[in-house]
N, C-alpha and C positions, 0 to 999 in steps of 0.2 A: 346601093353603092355609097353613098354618103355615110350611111349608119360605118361600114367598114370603113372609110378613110377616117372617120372621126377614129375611130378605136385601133385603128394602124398611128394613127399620130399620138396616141394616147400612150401607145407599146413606146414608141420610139423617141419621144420625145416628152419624157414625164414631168418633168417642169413646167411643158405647155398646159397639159391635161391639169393641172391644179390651176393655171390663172384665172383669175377674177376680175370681173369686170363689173361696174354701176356703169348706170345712166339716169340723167338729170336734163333738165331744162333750164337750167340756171347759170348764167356767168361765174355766179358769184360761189355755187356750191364746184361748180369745174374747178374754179383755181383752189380753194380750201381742199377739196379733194386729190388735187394733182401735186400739192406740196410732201403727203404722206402717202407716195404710193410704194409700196413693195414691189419687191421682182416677182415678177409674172401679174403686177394689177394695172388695171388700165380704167379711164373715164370716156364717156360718149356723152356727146352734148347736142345731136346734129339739128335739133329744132332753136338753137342758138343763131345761127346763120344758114337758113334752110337752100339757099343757091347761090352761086356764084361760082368764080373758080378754085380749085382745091391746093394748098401747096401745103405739102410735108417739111417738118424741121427738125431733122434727127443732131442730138446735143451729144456726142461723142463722149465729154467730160463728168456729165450725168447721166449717161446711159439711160435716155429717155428721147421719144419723141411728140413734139406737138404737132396737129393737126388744123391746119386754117384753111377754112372756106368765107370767099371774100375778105380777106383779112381779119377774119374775125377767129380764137381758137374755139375749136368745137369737139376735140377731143386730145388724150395724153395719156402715151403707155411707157412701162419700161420696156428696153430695149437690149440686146447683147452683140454690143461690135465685134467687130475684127481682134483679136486675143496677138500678143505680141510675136511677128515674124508673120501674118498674116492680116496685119491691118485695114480698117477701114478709110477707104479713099476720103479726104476732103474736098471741100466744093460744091459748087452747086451742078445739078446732075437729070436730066431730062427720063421720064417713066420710057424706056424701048420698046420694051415686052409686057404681055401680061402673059401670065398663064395660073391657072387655077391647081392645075394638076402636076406641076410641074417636077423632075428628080433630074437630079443634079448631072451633069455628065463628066464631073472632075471626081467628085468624090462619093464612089462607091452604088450609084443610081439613087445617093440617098432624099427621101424625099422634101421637097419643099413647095407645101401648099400654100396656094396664093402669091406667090413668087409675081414679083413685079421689078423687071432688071433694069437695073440703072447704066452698067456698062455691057462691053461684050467681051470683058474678061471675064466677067463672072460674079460682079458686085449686083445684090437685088436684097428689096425689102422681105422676108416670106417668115410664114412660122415656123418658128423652132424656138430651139431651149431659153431656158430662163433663167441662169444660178445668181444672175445678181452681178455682174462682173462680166467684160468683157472675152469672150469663147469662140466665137463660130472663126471661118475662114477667111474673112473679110465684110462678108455680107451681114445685114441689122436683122434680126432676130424678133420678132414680134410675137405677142400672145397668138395662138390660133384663131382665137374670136374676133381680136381687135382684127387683125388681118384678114378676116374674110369682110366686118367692114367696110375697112380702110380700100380693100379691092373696089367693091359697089362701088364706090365714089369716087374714084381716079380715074383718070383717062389717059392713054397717050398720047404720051411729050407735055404730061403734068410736069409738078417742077420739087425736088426733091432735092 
């Protein structure tokens, strides 16, 4: 089942299926690495800050998000907002839902793994596309990998 949803998300979303990702144990190589990241690359740092609480910071104006547990960042991907007449909400914003498996029920049953909804219009973090620029319908766009991650380690009524 998994080998198929990897290679369904691979079909439909080809921008994920090329993102790349590192991992490091280093503060110091996370931030030199998170200044040069490309669309669709991502950094994971999690033995940076191994517990505490998890809070996401998605940067709308750079189309990135960082990752803090206990206040520390311990990981950073690029991202694809809300594309104009379909924005993404500002503010701060509580995890509602999780779902792993989730497809969309506005647009077309299209899929969205790892989907972690922030409201219940329809705004959540999950994977999809990555052209570098702002696209999807409102909702943040994440690498497929960083977002099954990013899932692991959230919980609900995280803070986003």
């Amino acid at each position: 089942m998994i080998k198929w949803l990897t290679v369904a998300v691979a079909l439909a979303f080809p921008q994920t299926a090329l993102a790349q990702g590192a991992t490091t144990s280093s503060p110091v190589e996370l931030a030199r690495q998170a200044e040069n990241l490309k669309p669709g690359q991502w950094v994971w740092a999690p033995s940076i800050a191994p517990a505490g609480p998890v809070l996401v910071y998605v940067d709308l104006s750079d189309q990135t998000a960082s990752v803090y547990r206990n206040g520390v960042r311990i990981a950073v991907t690029t991202v694809s907002s809300g594309r104009p007449g379909h924005e993404t909400p500002t503010g701060v914003f509580t995890i509602l839902q999780k779902d792993p498996n989730h497809h969309s029920s506005k647009y077309n049953d299209a899929p969205m793994p790892f989907q972690e909804r922030l409201t219940w219009d329809g705004v959540a973090l999950h994977a999809g596309g990555l052209p570098g620029y702002p696209s999807s319908h409102g909702c943040v766009h994440l690498p497929y990998d960083f977002s099954k991650l990013l899932f692991g380690i959230t919980s609900l009524g995280g803070t986003v």
